[in-house]
N, C-alpha and C positions, 0 to 999 in steps of 0.2 A: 371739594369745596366750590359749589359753582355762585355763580356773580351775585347771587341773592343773600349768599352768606354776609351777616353783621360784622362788623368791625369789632364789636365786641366780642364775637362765636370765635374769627380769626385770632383776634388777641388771645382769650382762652386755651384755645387748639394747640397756640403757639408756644403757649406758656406750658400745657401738657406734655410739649414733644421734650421742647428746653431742660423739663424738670428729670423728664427719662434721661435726655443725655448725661448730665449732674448727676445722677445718681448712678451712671454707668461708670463713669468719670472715678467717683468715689469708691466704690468696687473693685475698679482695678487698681486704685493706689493701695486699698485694703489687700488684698492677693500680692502687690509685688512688697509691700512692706513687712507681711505675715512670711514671705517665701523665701524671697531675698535679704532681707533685713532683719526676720527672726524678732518683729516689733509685733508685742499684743493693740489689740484694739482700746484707744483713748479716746472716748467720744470727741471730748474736745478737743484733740488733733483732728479728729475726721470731719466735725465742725467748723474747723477754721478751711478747710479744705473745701469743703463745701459752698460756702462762706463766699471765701474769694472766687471758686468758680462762677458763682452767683454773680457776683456784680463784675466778672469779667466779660460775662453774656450780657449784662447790662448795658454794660459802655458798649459793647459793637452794638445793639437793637440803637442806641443813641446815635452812633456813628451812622448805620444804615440808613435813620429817620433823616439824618443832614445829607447823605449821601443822594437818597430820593428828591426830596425838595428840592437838591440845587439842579437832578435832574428836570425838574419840571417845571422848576422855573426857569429853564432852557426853554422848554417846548413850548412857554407860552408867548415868549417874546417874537414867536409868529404869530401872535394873536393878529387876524388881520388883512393876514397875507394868503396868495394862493396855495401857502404850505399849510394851510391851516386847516384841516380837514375834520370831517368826521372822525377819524381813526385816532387824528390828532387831541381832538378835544377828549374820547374817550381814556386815550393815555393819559392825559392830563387829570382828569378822576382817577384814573385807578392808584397814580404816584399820590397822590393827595392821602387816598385811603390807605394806601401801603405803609405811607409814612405814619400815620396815625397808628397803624396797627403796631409800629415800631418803636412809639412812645410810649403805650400803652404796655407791651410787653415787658422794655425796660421798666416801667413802675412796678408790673408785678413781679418781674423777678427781685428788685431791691427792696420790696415788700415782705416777699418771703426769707428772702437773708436777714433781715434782722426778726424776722421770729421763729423763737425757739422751738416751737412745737413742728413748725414745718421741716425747718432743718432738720430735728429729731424723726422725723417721716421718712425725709431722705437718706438719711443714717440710718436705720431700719432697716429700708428696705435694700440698700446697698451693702449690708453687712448679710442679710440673709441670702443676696444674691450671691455673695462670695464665698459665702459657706457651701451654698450649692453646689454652685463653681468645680471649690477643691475637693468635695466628695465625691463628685460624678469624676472626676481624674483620678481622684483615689480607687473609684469602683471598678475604672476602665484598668487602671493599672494590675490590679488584685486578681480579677480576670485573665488577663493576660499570662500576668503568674498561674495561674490555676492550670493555665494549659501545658505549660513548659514542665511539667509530673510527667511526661510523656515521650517528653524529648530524652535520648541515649546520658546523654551528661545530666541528669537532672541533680544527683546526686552530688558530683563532682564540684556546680557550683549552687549548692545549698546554701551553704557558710554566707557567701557573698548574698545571695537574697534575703538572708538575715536580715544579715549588715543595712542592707538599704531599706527592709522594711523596718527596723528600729531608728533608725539614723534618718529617714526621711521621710516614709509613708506616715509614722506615726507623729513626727515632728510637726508633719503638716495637718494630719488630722487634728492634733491638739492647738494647733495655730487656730484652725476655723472654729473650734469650739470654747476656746479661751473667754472666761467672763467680760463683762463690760464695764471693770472696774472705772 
């Protein structure tokens, strides 16, 4: 993003990385709720989850904006003086703009927390990442079994690889597949 980029491109960009972390955010509560918890997917849990991470990223882009400003208007109470340089005045735009982009971002993410369809976006695609997720672990694991046919004891502990493919490969498969009632 070099210095020609808009405040608005930045705001944007910011708002796209934001909405990844949120949605990684919600994936992993989906996985430890589905694995540990043995909890099916309720949108509107996952929604409120959402929800509040949204505007918890809000309030820091807010906190940032006040954090900037009062850096800069530090730097400018040398307006004046022989500290007040070239270097000086360009810091003093860039905190101006940083700050803006921090206000800007806080709006779109409380933007998006209160609309449904976007949250619904984010739920989507945070449920389909977690499905992913537990099948590729499923795959890895299944695998791994496949090999152990070869191993002297294969036989000896059958029984127990049952046990944990009923009892927990499949417990988990049907966690990541479970409807969206």
């Amino acid at each position: 993003m070099g210095a020609s980029a808009s405040t608005g491109r930045m705001s944007e960009e910011g708002l796209l990385i934001t909405l990844s972390a949120v949605r990684m955010s919600v994936k992993n509560s989906i996985i430890v709720k589905a694995l540990r918890d043995n909890v099916n997917f309720v949108q509107e849990d996952y929604a409120a989850i959402a929800r509040a991470e949204l505007h918890k990223l809000s309030k820091r882009s807010v906190h940032d904006a006040e954090r900037v400003e009062k850096q800069r208007k530090r730097l400018t109470k040398f307006k004046g003086t022989y500290s007040y340089d070239d270097d000086t005045r360009q810091d003093v735009k860039l905190l101006a703009r940083r700050r803006k982009v921090y206000e800007q971002l806080a709006v779109s993410l409380n933007e998006v927390a209160e609309s449904d369809e976007r949250v619904a976006e984010i739920l989507a695609g945070a449920q389909s990442d977690a499905a992913a997720e537990i099948v590729g672990a499923l795959s890895t694991r299944l695998v791994e079994q496949a090999r152990v046919a070869n191993e002297p004891d294969y036989g000896f502990l059958r029984e127990e690889r049952m046990r944990n493919l009923i009892e927990i490969d499949l417990a988990l498969l049907k966690a990541a597949h479970s409807p969206e009632y």
